[in-house]
Each structure stands twice: as C-alpha cells, then as structure tokens.
C-alpha positions as CSV (number, residue, x, y, z in Angstrom):
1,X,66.0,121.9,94.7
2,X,67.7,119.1,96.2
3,X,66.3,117.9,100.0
4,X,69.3,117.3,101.8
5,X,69.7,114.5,104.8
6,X,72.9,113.6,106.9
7,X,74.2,111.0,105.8
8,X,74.0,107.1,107.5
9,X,76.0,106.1,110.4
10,X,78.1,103.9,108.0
11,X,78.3,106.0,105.6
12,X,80.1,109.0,107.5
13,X,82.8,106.1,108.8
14,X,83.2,104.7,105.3
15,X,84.1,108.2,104.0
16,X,86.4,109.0,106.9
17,X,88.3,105.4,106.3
18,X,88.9,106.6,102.7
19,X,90.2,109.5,103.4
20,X,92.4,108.2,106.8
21,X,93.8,105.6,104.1
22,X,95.1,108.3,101.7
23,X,96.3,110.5,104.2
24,X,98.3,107.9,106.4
25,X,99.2,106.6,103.1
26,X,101.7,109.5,102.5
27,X,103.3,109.5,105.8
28,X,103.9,105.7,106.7
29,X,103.8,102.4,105.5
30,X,100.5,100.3,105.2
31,X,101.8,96.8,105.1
32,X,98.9,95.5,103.2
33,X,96.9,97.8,101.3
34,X,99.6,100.1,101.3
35,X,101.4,99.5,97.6
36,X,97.7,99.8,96.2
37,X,97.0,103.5,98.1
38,X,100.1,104.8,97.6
39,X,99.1,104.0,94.2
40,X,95.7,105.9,93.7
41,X,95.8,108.2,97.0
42,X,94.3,110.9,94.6
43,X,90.9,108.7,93.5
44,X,90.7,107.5,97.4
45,X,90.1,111.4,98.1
46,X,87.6,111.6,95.3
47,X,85.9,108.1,96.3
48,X,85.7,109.4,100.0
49,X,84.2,113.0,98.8
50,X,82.2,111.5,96.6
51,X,80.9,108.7,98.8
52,X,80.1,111.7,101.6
53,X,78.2,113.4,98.9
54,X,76.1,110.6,98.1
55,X,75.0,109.9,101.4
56,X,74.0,113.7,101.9
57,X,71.9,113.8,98.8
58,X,70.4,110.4,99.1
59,X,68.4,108.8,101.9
60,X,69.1,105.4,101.1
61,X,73.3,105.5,101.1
C-alpha cells in the first residue's frame, strides 16, 4: 500500500505552472516560450500530472 503525503510547497506551484503554460498556450500568444508549448501542450499536461503525482507518492519531491 502506498503512504501518501501532500506534496511540497514547490512542487504544487511547479505543477500548476505546467499546466497554466499549456492552457494559456491555446488561447494567446507566449512571446518566448510560446512556439515551444504550442508545440508539446499535450506532454506539458502529462509533465504537470505527472510531476503532481510524484510529489504525492514521494516525500522527497
């Protein structure tokens, strides 16, 4: 059985920048990260999901 924790307080922020990147990506224009979101909006979502899940299974992250 897996002891879950919440996760750090930069981990939950991290996540939520991922994610806000992705998102904002498909309604607007990032001028510098932008071409490179657009691009890979789909693996930001996983990244964010999977960085969230990390930091709830592991104490460390």
């Amino acid at each position: 059985m897996l002891n879950l924790s919440p996760p750090r307080a930069l981990t939950f922020p991290v996540s939520l920048v991922l994610i806000g990147l992705a998102v904002a990506s498909l309604y607007m224009r990032i001028p510098t990260v932008g071409p490179t979101v657009v691009k890979f909006s789909t693996w930001f979502i996983v990244a964010a999901y999977a960085v969230l899940a990390l930091g709830v299974v592991t104490k460390s992250l």
